[in-house]
C-alpha positions as CSV (number, residue, x, y, z in Angstrom):
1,X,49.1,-21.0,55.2
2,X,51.0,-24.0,56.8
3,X,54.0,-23.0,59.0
4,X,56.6,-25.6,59.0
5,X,59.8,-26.1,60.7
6,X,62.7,-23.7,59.7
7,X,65.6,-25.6,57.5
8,X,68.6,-23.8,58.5
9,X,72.5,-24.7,57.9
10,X,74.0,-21.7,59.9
11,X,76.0,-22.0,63.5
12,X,73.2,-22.7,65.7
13,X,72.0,-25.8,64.0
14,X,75.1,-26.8,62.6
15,X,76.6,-27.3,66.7
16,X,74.6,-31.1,66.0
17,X,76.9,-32.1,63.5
18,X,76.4,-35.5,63.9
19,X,73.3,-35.7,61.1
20,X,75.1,-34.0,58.6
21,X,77.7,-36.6,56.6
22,X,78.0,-39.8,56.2
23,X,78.0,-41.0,59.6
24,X,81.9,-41.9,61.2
25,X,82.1,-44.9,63.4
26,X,81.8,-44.3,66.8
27,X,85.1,-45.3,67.8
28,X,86.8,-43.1,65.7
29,X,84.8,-39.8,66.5
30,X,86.2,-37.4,68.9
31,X,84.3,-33.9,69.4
32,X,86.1,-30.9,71.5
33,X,84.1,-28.3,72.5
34,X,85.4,-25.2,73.4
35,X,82.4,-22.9,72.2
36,X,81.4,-19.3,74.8
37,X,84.8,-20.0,76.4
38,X,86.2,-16.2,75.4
39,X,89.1,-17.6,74.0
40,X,91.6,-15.1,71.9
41,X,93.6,-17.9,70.3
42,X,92.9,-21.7,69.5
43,X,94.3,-23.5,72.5
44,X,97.0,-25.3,72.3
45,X,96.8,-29.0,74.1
46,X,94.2,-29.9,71.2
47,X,93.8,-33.4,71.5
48,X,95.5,-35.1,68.5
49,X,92.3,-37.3,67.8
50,X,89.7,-34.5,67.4
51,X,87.6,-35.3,64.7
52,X,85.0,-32.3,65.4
53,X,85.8,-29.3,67.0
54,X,84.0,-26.0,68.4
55,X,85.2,-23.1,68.5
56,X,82.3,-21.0,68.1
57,X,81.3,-17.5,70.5
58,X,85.1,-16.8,71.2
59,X,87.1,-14.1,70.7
60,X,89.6,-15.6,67.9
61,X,90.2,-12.6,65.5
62,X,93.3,-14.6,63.8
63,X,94.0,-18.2,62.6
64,X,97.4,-19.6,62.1
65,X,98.9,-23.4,61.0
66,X,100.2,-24.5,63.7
67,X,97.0,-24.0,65.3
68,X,95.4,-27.2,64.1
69,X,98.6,-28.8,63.1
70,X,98.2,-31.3,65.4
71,X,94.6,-32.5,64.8
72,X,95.6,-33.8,61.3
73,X,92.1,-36.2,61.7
74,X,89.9,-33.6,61.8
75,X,86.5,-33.4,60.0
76,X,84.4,-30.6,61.4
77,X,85.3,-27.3,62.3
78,X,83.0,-24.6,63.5
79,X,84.5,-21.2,63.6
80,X,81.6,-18.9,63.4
81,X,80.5,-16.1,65.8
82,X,84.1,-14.5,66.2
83,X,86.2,-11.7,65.3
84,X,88.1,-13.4,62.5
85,X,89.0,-10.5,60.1
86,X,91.2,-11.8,57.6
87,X,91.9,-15.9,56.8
88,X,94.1,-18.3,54.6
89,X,92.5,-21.1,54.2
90,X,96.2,-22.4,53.8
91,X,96.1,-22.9,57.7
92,X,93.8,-25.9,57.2
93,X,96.8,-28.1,54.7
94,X,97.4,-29.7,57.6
95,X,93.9,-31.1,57.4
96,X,93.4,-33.2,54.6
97,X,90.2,-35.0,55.9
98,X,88.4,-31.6,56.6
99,X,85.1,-32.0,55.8
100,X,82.9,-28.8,57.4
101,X,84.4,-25.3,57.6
102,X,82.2,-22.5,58.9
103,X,83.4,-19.4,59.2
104,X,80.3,-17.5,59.0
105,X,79.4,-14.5,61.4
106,X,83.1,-12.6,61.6
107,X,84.5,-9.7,60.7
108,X,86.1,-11.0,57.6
109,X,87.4,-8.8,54.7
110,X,90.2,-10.8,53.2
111,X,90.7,-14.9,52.1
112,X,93.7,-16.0,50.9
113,X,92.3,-19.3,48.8
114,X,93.5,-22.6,48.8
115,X,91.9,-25.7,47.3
116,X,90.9,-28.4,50.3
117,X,89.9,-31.4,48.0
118,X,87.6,-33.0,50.6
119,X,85.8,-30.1,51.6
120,X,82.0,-30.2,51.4
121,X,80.6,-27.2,53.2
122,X,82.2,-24.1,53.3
123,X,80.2,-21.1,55.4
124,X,81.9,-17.8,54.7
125,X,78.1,-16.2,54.8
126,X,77.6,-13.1,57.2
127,X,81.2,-11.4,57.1
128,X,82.1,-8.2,55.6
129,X,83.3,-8.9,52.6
130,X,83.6,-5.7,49.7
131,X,82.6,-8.5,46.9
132,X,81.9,-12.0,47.0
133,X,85.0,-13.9,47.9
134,X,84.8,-16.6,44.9
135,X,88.2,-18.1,43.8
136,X,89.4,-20.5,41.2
137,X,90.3,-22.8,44.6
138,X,86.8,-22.9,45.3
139,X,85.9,-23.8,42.0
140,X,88.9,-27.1,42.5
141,X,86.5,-28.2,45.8
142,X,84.7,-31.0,43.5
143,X,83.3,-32.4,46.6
144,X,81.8,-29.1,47.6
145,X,77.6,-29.4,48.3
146,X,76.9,-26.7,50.5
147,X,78.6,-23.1,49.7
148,X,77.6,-19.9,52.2
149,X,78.4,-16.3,50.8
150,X,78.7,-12.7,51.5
151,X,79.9,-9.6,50.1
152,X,78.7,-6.1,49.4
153,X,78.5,-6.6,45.9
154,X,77.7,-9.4,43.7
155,X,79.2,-9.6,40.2
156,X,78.9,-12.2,37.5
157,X,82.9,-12.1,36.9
158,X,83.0,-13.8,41.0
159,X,80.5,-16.7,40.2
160,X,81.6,-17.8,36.8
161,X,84.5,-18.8,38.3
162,X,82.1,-21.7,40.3
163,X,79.5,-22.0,37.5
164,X,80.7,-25.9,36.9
165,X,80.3,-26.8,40.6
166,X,77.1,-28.9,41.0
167,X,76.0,-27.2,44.5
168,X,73.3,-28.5,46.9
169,X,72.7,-25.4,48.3
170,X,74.0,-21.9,48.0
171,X,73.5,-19.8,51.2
172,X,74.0,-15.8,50.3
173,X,73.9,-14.0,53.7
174,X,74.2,-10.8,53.3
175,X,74.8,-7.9,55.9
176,X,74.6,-5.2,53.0
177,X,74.2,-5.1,49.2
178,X,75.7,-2.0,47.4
179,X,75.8,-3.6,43.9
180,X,74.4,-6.4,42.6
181,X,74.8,-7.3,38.7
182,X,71.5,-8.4,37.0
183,X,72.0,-12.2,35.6
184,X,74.8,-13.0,38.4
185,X,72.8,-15.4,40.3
186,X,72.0,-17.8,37.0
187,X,75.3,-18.2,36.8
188,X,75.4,-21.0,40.0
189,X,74.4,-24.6,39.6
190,X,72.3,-25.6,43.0
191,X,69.7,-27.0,44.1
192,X,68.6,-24.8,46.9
193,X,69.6,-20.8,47.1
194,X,68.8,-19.1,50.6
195,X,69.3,-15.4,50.6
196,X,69.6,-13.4,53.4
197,X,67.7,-10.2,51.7
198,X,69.8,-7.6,53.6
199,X,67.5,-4.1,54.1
200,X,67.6,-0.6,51.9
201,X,67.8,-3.6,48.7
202,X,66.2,-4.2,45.7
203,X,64.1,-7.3,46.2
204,X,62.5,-7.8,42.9
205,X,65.8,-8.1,41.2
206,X,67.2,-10.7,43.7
207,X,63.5,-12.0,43.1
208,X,63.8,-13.0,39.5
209,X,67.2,-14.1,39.7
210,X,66.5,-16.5,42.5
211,X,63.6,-17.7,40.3
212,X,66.0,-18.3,37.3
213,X,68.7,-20.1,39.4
214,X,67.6,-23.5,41.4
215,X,64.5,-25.4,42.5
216,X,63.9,-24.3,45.6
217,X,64.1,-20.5,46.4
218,X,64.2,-19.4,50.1
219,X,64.5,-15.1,51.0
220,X,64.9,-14.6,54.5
221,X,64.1,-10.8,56.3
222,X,61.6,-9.1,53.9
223,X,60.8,-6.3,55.1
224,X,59.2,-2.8,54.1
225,X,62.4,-1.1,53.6
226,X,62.9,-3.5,50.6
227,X,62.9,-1.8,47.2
228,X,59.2,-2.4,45.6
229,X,58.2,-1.8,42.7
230,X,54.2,-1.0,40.7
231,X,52.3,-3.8,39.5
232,X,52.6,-2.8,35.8
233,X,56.2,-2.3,36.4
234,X,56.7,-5.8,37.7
235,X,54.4,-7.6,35.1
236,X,57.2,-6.9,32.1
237,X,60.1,-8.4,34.4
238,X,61.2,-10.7,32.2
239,X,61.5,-14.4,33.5
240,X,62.5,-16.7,30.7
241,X,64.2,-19.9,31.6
242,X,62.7,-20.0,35.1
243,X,63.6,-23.1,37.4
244,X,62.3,-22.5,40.5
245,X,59.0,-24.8,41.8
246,X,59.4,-24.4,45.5
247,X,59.1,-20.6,46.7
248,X,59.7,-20.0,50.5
249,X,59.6,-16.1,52.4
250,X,60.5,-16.3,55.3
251,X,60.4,-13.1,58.2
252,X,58.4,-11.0,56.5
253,X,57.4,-7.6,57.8
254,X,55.1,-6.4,54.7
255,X,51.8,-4.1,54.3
256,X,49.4,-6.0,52.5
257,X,49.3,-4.2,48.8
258,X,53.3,-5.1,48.8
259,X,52.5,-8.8,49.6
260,X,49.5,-9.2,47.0
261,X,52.1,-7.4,44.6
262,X,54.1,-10.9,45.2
263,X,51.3,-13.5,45.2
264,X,50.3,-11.5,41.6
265,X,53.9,-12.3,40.4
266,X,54.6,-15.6,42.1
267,X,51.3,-16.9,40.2
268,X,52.4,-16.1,36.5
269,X,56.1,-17.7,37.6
270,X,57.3,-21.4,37.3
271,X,56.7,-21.9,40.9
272,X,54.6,-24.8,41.9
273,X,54.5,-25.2,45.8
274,X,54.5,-21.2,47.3
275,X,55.0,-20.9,51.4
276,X,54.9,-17.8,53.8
277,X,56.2,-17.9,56.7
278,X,56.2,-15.5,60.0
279,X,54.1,-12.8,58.5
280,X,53.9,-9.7,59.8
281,X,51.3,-6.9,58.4
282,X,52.3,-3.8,59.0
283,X,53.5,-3.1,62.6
284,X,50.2,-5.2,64.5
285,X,48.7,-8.0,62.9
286,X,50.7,-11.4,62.8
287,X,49.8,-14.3,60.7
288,X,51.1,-17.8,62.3
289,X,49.9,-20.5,60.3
């Protein structure tokens, strides 16, 4: 199996923001870093010409408007890895050029939604959400490519209410899954869907779904606490109006009769190109390659 190079839109990649965008003249950009600095608030001698900023690996567990009042050109901001527990997105108005928001990897339970009309990522993946934090706002963010989500349960109600977006990718990280609602995934219009398969959850269901919803399916952290299911059991899972042609599992900690139970379904599915990667069989034997 051929082991290629991880795509991945989270914090750690995303600190190179440069690739990502239509490219801003040189003269004009302006990045501030104050990422691993244990900050508890935004600071307040921002430099009015910012057009990236960093605040990742802090401390912050509030945001307010005056905080980035003052960098009324800015186009990036990374907020993730934090304590952030509740956010309106209100505190952004000031920031009508505001390209990249990630919030992703806080302690968030509440958003208070406002539509930010040149927004085209939004990362709200890997918070604690009780359900997925959709809005009609969101569903106003025409410009919107790249959506992350989270949340404890998944209904279809939360992601009608973005079914007329046309999403490059959808990234579900998930830190838990209570309640999922069979058919909810369908419902988005991407490309790409990356979930974050969270343990103690029913991977066949999230399976077929993903298979119904974009082109390219990607499951990160399978792993043997996932719910599996028999062979004849799977077989009759239903998969009409399939869409996927590019499957990839990633961080995979299987036994090998619950990995051939997926290369039995993958092969009567729509997918075309099929890629494991970072295999591990049972607790010893790692497959690389």
């Amino acid at each position: 199996m051929m082991l290629i190079r991880n795509i991945c839109i989270f914090c750690s990649i995303v600190m190179s923001v440069q690739g990502w965008g239509p490219k801003l003249p040189e003269e004009r950009e302006l990045t501030t870093n104050y990422s691993s600095k244990l900050l508890r608030k935004v600071p307040a001698d921002l430099i009015p010409a910012t057009t990236t900023l960093d605040l990742s690996y802090n401390l912050l567990f509030q945001l307010q408007s005056s905080d980035f009042s003052s960098v009324s050109k800015l186009k990036v901001l990374i907020l993730c890895h934090n304590r952030i527990q509740q956010v309106a997105i209100k505190v952004f108005e000031f920031n009508k050029e505001l390209r990249y928001l990630d919030l992703s990897y806080n302690r968030l339970k509440v958003v208070t939604c406002y539509s930010l009309a040149s927004l085209r990522h939004l990362d709200l993946s890997f918070n604690d959400f009780d359900t997925v934090p959709v809005c009609e706002e969101i569903g106003n963010m025409s410009q919107l490519e790249i959506l992350g989500l989270s949340g404890a349960k998944i209904q279809k109600s939360g992601f009608q209410k973005i079914a007329h977006l046309h999403l490059n990718t959808v990234i579900l990280g998930l830190r838990t899954l209570s309640h999922y609602e069979e058919g909810s995934l369908p419902i988005l219009n991407t490309t790409k869907l990356h979930i974050f398969v969270p343990t103690n959850t029913n991977f066949w269901v999230l399976l077929v779904d993903g298979i119904k919803t974009s082109k390219i399916l990607e499951m990160t952290n399978i792993d043997g606490k996932s719910q599996f299911i028999s062979y004849e059991t799977q077989k009759s899972l239903a998969l009409e109006n399939a869409k996927t042609s590019t499957l990839l599992l990633n961080k995979v900690d299987l036994l090998w009769d619950d990995l051939f139970l997926i290369f039995q379904f993958v092969w009567h599915t729509s997918v075309e190109y099929f890629q494991i990667q970072n295999v591990i069989f049972g607790v010893s034997t790692i497959l690389s390659g």
